[in-house]
N, C-alpha and C positions, 0 to 999 in steps of 0.2 A: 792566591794573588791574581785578580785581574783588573788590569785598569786600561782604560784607554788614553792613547797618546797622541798628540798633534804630532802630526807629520814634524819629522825632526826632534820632538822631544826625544829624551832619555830616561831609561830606568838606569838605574844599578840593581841589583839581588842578590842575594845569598839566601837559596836556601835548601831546607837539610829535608830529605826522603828517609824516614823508619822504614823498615821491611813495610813489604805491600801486605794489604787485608782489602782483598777484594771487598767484603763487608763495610766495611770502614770507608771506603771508597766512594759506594754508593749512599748511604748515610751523609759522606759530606758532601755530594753533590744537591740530596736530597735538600740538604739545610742551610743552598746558597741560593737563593733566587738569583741574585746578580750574575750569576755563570749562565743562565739563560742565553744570553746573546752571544758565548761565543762556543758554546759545548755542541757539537758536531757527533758524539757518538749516540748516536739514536737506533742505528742500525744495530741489528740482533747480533750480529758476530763484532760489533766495534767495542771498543774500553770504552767503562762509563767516563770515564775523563777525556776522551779524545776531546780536542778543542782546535782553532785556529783564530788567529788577531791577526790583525792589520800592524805586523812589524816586523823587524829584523831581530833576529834574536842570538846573539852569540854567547857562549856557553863554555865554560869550563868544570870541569871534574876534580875539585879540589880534593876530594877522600871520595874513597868506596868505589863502587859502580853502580851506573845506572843503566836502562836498557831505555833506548829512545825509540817509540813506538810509533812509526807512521803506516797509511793506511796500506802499503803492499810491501813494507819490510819492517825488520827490527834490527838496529844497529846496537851493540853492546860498547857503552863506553867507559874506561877504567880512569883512575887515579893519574893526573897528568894530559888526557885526552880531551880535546876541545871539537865545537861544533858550531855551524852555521846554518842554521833554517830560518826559511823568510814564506810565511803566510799559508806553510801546508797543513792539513790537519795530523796534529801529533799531540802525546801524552807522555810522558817517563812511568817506569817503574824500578823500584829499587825488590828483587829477586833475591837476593842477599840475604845474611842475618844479622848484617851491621848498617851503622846510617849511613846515608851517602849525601856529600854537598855538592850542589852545582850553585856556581856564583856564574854573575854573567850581565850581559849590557840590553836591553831588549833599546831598540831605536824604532819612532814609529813614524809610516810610510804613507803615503797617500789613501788614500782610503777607496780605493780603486778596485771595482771585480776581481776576486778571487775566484779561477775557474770558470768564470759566469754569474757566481756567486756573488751579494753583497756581503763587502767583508765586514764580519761581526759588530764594529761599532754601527755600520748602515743602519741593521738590524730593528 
């Protein structure tokens, strides 16, 4: 799911992580052109999913756990845990051998430098 959002627009989401297959991963990066503009792990030691958008993104952990991958930590989040990031580059992965859902509200923000960076809709 990537879409971009007028500052103030809203998503809603729910959606569900199978166990990781790193293979699978790359595969379906390979067979999205549209993630172009906002997939950020290019770098040799980054997840081929790393990404960042121009939004607010608030997150809940309805089932399972996921592990929320930014670029100098990993935070583990279980069943009931909720989360806030706004415009860093980050990915999930589900570790596990059961699914895991994250519902959540993505809001989007001005479209303004990220780091220095134009933020991914610029692009």
């Amino acid at each position: 799911m990537v879409t971009e959002l007028a500052p103030g627009e809203t998503l809603f989401a729910k959606i569900e992580f199978w166990p990781s297959d790193p293979e699978a991963m790359q595969r379906a990066v390979e067979s999205m052109p549209e993630l172009a503009g906002v997939m950020t792990g290019d770098h040799p030691d980054s997840h081929p999913l790393m990404h960042k958008t121009p939004t607010i993104d608030y997150g809940y952990i309805a089932e399972g756990e996921l592990v929320l991958i930014l670029d100098d930590e990993e935070i583990t989040l279980r069943q009931g845990d909720m989360m806030v990031q706004g415009g860093a580059n980050h990915t999930w992965e589900n570790r596990t051998d059961t699914k895991a859902v994250l519902v959540g509200v993505l809001v989007g923000v001005a479209n303004e430098p990220i780091d220095g960076e134009p933020a991914a809709a610029e692009q």
